[in-house]
C-alpha positions in Angstrom: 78.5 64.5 23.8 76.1 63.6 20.9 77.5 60.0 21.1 76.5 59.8 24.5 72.8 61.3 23.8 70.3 58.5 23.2 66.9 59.1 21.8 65.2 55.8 22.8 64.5 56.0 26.0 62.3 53.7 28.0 59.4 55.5 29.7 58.2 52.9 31.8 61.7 53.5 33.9 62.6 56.6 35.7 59.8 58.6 35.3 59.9 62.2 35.9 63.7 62.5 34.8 65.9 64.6 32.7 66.4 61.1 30.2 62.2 60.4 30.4 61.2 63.7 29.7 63.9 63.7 26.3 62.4 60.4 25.2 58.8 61.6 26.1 59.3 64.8 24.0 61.1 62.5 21.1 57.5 60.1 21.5 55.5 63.1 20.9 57.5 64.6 18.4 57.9 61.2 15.9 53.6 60.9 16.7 52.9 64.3 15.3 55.4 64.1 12.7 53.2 60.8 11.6 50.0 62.6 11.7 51.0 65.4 9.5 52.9 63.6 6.5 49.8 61.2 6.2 47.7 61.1 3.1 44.2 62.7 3.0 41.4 60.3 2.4 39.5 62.2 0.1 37.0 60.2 -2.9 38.9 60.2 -6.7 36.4 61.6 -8.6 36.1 59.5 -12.2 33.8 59.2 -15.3 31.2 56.1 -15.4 28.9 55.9 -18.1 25.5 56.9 -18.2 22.8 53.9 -17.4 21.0 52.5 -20.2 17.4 53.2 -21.0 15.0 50.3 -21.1 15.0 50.4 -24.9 18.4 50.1 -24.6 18.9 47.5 -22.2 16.2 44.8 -24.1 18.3 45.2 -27.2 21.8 44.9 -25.3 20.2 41.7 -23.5 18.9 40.0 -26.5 22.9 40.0 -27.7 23.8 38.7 -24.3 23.9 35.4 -22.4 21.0 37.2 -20.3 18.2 35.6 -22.6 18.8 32.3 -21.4 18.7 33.0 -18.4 15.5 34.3 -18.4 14.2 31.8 -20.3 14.7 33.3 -23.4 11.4 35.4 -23.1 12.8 38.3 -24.8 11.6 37.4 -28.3 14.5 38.9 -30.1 16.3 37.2 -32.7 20.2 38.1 -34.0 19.5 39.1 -37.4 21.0 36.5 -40.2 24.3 37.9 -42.1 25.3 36.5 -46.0 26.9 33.6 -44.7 23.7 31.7 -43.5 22.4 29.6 -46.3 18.9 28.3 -45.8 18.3 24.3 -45.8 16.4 23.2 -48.6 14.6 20.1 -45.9 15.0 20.2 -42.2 16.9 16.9 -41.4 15.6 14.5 -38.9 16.8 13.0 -35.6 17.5 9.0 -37.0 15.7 7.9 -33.9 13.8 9.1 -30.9 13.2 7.4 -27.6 10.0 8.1 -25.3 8.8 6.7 -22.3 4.8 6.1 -22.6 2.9 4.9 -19.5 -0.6 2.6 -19.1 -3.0 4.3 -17.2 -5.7 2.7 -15.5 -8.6 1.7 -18.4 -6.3 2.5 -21.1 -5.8 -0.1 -23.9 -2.3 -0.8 -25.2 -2.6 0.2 -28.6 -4.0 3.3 -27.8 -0.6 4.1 -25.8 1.5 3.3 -28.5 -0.6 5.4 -31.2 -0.2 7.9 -28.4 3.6 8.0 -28.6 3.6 8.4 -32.5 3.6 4.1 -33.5 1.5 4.0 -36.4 -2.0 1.9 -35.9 -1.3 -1.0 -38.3 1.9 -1.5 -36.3 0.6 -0.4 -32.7 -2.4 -2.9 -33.2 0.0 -5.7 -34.5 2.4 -5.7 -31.4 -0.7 -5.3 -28.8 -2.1 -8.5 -30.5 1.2 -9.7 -30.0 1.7 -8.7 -26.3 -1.9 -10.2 -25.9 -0.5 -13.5 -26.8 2.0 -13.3 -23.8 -0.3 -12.5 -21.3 -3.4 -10.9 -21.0 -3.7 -7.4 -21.3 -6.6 -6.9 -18.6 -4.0 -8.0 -16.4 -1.3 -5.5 -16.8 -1.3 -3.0 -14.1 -2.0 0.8 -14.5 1.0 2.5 -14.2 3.2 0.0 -16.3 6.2 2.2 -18.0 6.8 1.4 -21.9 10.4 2.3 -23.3 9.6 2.8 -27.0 11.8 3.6 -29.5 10.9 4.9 -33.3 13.3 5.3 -36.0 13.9 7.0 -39.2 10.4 7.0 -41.0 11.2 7.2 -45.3 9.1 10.4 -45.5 6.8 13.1 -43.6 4.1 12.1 -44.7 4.1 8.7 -42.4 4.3 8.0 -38.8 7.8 6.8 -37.7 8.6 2.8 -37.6 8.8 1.0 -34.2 12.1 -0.4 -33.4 12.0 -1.5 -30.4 9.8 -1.5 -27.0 10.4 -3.1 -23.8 8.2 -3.2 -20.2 8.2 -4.7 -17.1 4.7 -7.4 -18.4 4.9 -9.3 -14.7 6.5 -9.6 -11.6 8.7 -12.3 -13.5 8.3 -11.8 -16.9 9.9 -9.0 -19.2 8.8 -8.3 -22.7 10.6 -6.8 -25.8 9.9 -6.3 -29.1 12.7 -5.8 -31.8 12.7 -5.0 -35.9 14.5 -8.0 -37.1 15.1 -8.8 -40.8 12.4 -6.0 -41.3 9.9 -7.4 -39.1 8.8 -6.8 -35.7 9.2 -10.0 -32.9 8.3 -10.5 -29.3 11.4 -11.9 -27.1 10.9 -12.8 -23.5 13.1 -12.4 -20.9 12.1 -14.3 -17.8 13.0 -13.2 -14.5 14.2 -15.3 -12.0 12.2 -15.3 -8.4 12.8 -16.8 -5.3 9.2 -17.6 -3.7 10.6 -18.8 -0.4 8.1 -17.6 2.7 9.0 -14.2 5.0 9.3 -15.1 8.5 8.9 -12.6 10.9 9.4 -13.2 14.9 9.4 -10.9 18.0 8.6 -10.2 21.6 5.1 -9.1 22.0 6.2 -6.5 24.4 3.7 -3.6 25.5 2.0 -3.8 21.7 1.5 -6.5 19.9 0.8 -4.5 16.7 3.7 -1.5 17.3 6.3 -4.6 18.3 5.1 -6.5 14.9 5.5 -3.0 12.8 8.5 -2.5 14.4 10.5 -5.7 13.4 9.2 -4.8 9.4 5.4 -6.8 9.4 3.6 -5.1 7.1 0.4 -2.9 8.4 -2.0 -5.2 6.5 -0.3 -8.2 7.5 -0.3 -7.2 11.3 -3.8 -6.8 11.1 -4.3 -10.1 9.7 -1.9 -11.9 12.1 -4.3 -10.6 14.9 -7.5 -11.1 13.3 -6.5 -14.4 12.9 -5.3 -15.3 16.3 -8.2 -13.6 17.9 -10.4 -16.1 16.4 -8.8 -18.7 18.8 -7.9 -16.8 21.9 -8.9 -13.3 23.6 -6.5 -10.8 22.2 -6.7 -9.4 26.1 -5.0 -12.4 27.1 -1.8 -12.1 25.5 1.0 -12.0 27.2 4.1 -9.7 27.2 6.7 -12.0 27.3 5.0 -14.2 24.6 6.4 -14.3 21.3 4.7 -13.4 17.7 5.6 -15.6 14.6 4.6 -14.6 11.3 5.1 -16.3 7.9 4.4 -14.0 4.7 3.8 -15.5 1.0 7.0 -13.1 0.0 8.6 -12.8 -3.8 11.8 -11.4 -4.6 12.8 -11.2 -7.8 16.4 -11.2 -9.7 16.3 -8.2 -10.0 15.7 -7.0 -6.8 12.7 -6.1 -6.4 10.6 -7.4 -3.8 6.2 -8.7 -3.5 4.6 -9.0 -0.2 1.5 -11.1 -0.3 -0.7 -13.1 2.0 -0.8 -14.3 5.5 0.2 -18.3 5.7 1.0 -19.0 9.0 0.0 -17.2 12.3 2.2 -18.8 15.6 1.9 -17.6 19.3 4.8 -18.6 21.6 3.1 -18.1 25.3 5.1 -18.2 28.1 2.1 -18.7 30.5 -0.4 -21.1 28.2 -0.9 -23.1 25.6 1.5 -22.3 22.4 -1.1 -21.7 19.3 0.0 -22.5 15.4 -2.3 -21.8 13.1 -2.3 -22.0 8.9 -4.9 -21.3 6.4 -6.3 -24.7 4.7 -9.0 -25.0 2.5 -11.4 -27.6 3.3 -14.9 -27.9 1.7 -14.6 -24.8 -0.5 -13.8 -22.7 2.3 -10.5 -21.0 3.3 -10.0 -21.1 7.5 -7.7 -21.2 10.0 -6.2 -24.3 11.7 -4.4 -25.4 14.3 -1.6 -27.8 14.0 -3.5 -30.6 15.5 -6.0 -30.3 12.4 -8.7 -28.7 14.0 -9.9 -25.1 12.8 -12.5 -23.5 14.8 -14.1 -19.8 13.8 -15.8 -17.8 16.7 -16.8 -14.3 16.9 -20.6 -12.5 17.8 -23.3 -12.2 15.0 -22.7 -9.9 12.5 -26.2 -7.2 12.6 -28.3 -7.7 10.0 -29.4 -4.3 8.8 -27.6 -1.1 10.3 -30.7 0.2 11.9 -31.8 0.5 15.6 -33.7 -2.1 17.9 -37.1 -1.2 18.2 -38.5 -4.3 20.4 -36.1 -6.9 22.1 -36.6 -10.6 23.2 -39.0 -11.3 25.7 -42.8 -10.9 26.8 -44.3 -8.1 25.1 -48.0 -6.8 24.0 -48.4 -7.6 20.2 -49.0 -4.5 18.5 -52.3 -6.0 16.2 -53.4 -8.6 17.6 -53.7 -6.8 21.6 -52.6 -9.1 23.7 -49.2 -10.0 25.5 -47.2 -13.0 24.4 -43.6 -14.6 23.5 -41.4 -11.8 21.2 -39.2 -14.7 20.0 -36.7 -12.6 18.2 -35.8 -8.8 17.4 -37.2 -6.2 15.7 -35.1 -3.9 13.7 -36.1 -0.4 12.6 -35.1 0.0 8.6 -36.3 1.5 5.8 -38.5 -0.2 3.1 -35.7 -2.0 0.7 -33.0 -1.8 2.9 -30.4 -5.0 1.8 -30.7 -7.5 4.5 -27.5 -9.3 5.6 -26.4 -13.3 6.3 -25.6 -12.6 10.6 -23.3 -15.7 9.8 -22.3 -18.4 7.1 -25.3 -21.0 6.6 -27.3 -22.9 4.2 -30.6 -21.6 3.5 -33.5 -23.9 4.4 -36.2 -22.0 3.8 -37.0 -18.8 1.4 -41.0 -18.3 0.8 -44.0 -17.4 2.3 -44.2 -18.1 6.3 -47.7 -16.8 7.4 -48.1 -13.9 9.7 -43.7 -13.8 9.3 -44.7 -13.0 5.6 -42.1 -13.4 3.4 -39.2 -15.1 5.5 -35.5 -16.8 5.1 -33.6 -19.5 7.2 -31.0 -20.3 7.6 -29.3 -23.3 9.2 -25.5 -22.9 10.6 -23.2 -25.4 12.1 -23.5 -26.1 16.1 -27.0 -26.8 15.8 -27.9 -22.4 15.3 -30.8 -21.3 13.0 -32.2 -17.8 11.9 -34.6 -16.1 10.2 -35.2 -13.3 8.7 -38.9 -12.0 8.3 -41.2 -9.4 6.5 -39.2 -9.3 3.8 -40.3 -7.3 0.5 -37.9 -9.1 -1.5 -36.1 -12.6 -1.7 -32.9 -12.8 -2.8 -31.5 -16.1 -1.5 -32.7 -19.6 -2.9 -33.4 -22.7 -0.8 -30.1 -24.8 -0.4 -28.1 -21.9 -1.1 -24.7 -21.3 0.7 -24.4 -17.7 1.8 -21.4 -16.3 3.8 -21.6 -13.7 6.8 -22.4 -10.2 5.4 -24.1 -11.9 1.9 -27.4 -10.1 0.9 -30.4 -12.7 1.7 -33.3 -10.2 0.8 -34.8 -6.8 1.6 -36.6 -4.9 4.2 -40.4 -5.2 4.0 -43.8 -5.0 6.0 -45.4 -8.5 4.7 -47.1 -10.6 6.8 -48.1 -9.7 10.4 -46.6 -5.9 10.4 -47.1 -2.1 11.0 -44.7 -0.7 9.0 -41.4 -1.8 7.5 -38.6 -3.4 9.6 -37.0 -6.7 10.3 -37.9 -9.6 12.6 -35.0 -11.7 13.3 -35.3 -14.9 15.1 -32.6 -17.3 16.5 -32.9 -20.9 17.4 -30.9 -23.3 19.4 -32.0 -27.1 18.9 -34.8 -25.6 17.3 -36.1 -23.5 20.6 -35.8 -19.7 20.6 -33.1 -17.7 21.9 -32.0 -14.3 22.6 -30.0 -13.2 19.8 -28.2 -10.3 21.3 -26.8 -13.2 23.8 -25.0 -15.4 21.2 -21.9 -16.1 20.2 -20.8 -19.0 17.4 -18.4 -21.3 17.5 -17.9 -23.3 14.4 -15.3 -26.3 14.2 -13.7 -28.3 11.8 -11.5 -31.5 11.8 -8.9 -32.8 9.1 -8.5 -36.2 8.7 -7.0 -38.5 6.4 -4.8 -37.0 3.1 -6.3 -33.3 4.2 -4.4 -34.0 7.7 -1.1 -35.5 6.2 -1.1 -32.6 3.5 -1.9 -29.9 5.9 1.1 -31.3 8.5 3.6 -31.3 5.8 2.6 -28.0 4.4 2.9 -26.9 8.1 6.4 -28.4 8.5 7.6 -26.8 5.5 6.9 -23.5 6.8 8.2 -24.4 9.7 11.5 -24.8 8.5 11.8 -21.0 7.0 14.3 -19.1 8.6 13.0 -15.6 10.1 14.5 -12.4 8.9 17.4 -11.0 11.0 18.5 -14.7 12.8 21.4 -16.6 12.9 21.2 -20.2 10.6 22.3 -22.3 13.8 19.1 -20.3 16.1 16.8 -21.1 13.6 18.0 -24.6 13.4 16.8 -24.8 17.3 13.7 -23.3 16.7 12.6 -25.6 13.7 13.4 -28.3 15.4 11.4 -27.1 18.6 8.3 -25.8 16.6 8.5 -29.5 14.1 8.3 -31.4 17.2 5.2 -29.3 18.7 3.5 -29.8 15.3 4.4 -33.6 15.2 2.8 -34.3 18.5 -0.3 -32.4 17.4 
């Protein structure tokens, strides 16, 4: 009978049976029995030590690792025992390396007296630095690796070793103790000068798409002040192509110099293509164009920042009463206010000039004049050359005048013309040795490959821009 009894019983069949109820009560029975014979979950209670007081704690921490930590700000020390013996003299690292640094108006032995190089031999090794290269020419900044070594006693500053720097873009410097004495080695650094050429679509900017293809800001800016000289920047094109070539240095060592603008090209899809180089010709640096022509244009610069008090034209003279010709333009500025070139020229005149008082001209290429009147105070001299923006002279009343100001005058074939109406053009032509230098200096650029193109598409473009130049 008890064989045939089975406990397990599955409740999810027969429900409500003799069998289901058994195994339901045998469920029930086994759940209680598991509820009962379970462990209580009451805390152990146990002993734990008593915190520290603060006392305690700072004398515990000072024997700890804790100090450190905190920076060791506890100021404890661990007391000495018998086996410490103390040193009869404090031995001394045999050498010590620092890392001094030039700052701007600093002189070189004063750096090295700075990092602990005695003065006889800090003065010694800047004379012999000096001998390299000149020391007003080493740039603030410049990082010195000194090392001094063991000095015979306390009582003297440690010996120089050895000290290397950086002296130039392609020059190193060293100075070593050999046979007991100290001697300047050069290292010279290897540099490849070869142009940067940089080319790109113009796009929707031509100063973002020039950034964006690596042209430096300050290049950029020249690359468009330079081709705005020529053309309207307005007129520029988006499907027109910028070329720009960088006097670029890049050392052995890898680091790299970014200098001046040399060549300024303009690819148009709808115009003339423009090349342009800078070429000094009569002591004066401008742009040309490949065919040897440079030509500078651009509006007057003002000559002194104030306002316009009376224009060109017909006017009622303010002493003498009556109307007549205003030739030129009166400028309202305080008395010794610096009075500037409006553009490059050769002075022609500086002096008294009658009712103008004292007065300047200037004479500029394209058949242009100016003057500059009522001056207080000359400073140009007669067959001068001054450039745009160059200080001539200062504001004044002389002459003719109520009150201090500036009466500027153009001329035109030697007639009177409204400045505010002028613009210059100046030009220039190469001829001779000056043309066949500037076309080969030209073709050498020319042949630079630009930064990120394959050898065989620059090949192609050489070829195409030598050509263009050759027919110029």
């Amino acid at each position: 009978m008890l064989a045939e009894l089975e406990l397990v019983t599955d409740l999810g069949a027969q429900i409500g049976s003799r069998e289901w109820r058994r195994g339901f009560v045998v469920c029930v029975a086994l759940c209680y029995s598991a509820y009962a014979f379970a462990p209580g979950i009451e805390p152990l209670v146990g002993a734990s030590p008593a915190p520290l007081a603060d006392a305690q704690w700072e004398e515990a921490r000072a024997l700890t690792i804790s100090p450190l930590a905190y920076g060791a700000d506890t100021g404890r020390r661990m007391a000495a025992t018998d086996a410490v013996e103390p040193l009869a003299d404090t031995p001394e690292r045999p050498r010590i390396d620092l890392l001094a640094t030039l700052s701007r108006g600093d002189a070189f032995g004063r750096v090295l007296r700075r990092a602990g190089v005695g003065k006889a031999e800090a003065d010694s090794v800047a004379e012999m630095v000096g001998d390299a290269i000149p020391l007003g020419e080493l740039s603030p900044g410049t990082t010195i690796d000194v090392t001094l070594g063991r000095r015979p006693s306390k009582d003297v500053a440690r010996p120089l070793d050895a000290l290397s720097f950086r002296a130039a873009f392609d020059l190193k410097l060293e100075v070593r103790r050999l046979g007991g004495s100290l001697r300047l080695i050069r290292h010279p650094i290897a540099v490849d000068e070869t142009p940067l050429r940089i080319q790109g679509r113009v796009g929707s900017s031509l100063y973002r798409s020039a950034r964006a293809v690596g042209a430096p800001a300050r290049a950029v800016e020249a690359y468009i002040r330079a081709i705005a000289s020529q053309i309207e920047i307005g007129s520029v094109g988006a499907d027109d192509r910028f070329d720009i070539i960088l006097k670029h240095r890049r050392a052995e060592t890898g680091e790299t110099e970014t200098g001046e603008l040399l060549y300024a090209g303009l690819d148009r899809a709808r115009a003339k293509d423009l090349q342009l180089m800078q070429w000094e010709q009569g002591g004066r640096t401008q742009w040309f164009e490949a065919s040897g022509v440079g030509r500078t244009s651009g509006m007057l610069q003002r000559p002194v920042p104030g306002t316009v008090s009376s224009n060109f034209g017909m006017r009622r003279h303010p002493i003498l009463g009556y109307s007549r010709m205003h030739k030129g333009m009166d400028f309202r500025a305080g008395y010794g206010t610096p009075i500037l070139a409006a553009t490059s020229g050769r002075v022609v005149r500086a002096g008294w000039a009658g009712g103008y008082g004292r007065q300047v001209r200037l004479s500029h290429p394209g058949e242009l004049a100016t003057s500059y009147s009522h001056m207080s105070r000359i400073v140009a001299q007669p067959g001068q050359y001054v450039r745009q923006g160059q200080i001539i002279g200062y504001v004044g009343s002389t002459g003719l005048s109520t009150g201090p100001h500036l009466h500027y005058e153009m001329y035109r074939n030697g007639r009177p013309v409204n400045p505010a109406s002028v613009k210059f053009t100046t030009r220039a032509q190469l001829s001779g040795r000056a043309l066949a230098g500037f076309r080969s200096k030209l073709r050498n650029l020319l042949g630079v490959r630009a930064a990120g193109v394959r050898p065989s598409q620059t090949r192609t473009a050489t070829a195409e821009a030598a050509k263009k130049a050759g027919r110029a």
